[in-house]
C-alpha atoms as one frame of an Amber mdcrd trajectory, in Angstrom:
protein
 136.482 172.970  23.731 134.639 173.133  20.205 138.016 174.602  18.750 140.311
 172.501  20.127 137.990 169.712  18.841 138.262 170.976  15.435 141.830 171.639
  15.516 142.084 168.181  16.222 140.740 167.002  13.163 142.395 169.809  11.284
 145.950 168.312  12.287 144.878 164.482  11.546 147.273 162.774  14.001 150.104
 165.053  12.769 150.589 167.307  15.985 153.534 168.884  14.159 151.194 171.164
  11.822 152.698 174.203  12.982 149.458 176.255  11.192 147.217 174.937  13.244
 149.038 174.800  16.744 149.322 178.931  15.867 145.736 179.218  15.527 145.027
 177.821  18.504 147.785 179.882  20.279 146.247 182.810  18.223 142.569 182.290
  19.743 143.358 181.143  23.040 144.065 184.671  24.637 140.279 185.783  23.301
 138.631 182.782  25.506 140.032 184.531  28.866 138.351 187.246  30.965 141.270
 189.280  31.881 138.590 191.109  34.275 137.784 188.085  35.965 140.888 186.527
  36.263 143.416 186.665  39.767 145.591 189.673  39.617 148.610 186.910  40.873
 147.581 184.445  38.212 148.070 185.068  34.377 145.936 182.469  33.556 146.673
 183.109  29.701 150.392 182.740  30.544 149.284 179.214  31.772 147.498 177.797
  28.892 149.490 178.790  26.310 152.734 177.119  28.320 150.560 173.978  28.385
 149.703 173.868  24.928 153.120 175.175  23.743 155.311 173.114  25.713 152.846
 170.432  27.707 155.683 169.005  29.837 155.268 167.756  33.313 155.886 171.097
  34.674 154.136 173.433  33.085 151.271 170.977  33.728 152.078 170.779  37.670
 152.435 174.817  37.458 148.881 175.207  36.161 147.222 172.556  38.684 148.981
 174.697  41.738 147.734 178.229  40.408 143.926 176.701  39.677 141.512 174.976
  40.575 139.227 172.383  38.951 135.095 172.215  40.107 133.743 169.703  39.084
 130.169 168.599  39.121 127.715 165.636  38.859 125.027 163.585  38.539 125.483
 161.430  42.240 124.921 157.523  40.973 124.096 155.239  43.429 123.305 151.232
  42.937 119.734 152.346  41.815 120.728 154.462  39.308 124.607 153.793  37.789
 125.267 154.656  34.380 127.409 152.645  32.908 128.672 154.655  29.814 128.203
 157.897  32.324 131.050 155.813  34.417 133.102 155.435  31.141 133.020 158.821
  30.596 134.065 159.954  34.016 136.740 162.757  34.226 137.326 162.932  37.852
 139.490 160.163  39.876 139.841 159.150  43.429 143.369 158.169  43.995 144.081
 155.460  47.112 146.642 155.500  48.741 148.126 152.298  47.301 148.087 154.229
  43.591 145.017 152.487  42.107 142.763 154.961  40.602 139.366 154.723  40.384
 135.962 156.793  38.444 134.704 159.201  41.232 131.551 158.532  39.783 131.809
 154.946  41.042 134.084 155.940  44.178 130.893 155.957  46.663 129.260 153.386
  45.273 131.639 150.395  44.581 134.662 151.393  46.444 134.429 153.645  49.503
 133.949 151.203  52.212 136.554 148.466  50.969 139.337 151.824  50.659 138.325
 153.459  53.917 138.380 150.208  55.755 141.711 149.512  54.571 143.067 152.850
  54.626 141.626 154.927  57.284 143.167 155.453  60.896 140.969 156.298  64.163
 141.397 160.181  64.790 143.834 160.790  68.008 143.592 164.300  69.484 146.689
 166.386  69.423 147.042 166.490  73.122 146.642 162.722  73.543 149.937 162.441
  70.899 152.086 164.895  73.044 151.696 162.567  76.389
C-alpha cells in the first residue's frame, strides 16, 4: 500500500505517466509469496491485469479467484465512531441496491432491512407437498 501511495503522488493526477505505472508493474511481482499462493491461482497474473487494464472484468476475475477478510472494531450505539464509519471499507448491499457502512450495518440498519427483506424459513419437504 505505501508504494502505491507514493506512486500516486509521483503521477500527480496524470495516470498516463507510463514511468511510473512500470514501476509499479516492476515491484508488484516481489510483494507475492509464490510459496504461499494456490497452485490454481496466479495471483501475480491477477494484479498486474488489474492494474494494467482495470476493466470490469479483470476486476470480477480477481473477486472470483480471492477472497477478501476483513476485520473490525464491532461499534455499537455506545461506542460508534463517526470518522471510523467514514472510513469504512466494507458494505452491506440490500436487496433493493442501497449500500450501506458494515460498520454501521448492525447498528443503524439491520432490523429495518431484515424486517423488510427477510422471508420465514420453509423446509424443503413442506415446498414439495
Amino acid at each position: 500500500m505505501e508504494m502505491i501511495d507514493e506512486a500516486s503522488h509521483e503521477l500527480n493526477h496524470d495516470s498516463r505517466n507510463l514511468l511510473v505505472l512500470a514501476k509499479v508493474l516492476r515491484r508488484v511481482p516481489g510483494f507475492i509469496d509464490k510459496d504461499k499462493e494456490p497452485k490454481s491461482v496466479n495471483v501475480t497474473r491477477m494484479l498486474l491485469n488489474v492494474l494494467r487494464e482495470g476493466g470490469e472484468s479483470v476486476v470480477k476475475q480477481f473477486h472470483r479467484e480471492s477472497l477478501f477478510l476483513g476485520a473490525m472494531h464491532f461499534q455499537d450505539r455506545y461506542n460508534l465512531d463517526l470518522e471510523r464509519i467514514q472510513r469504512c471499507g466494507i458494505h452491506y448491499a440490500t436487496p433493493e441496491g442501497k449500500v450501506i457502512p458494515f460498520c454501521t450495518y448492525n447498528t443503524l440498519h439491520r432490523e429495518r432491512v431484515e424486517a423488510k427483506f427477510s422471508r420465514p424459513y420453509v423446509p424443503e419437504q413442506e415446498i414439495e407437498k
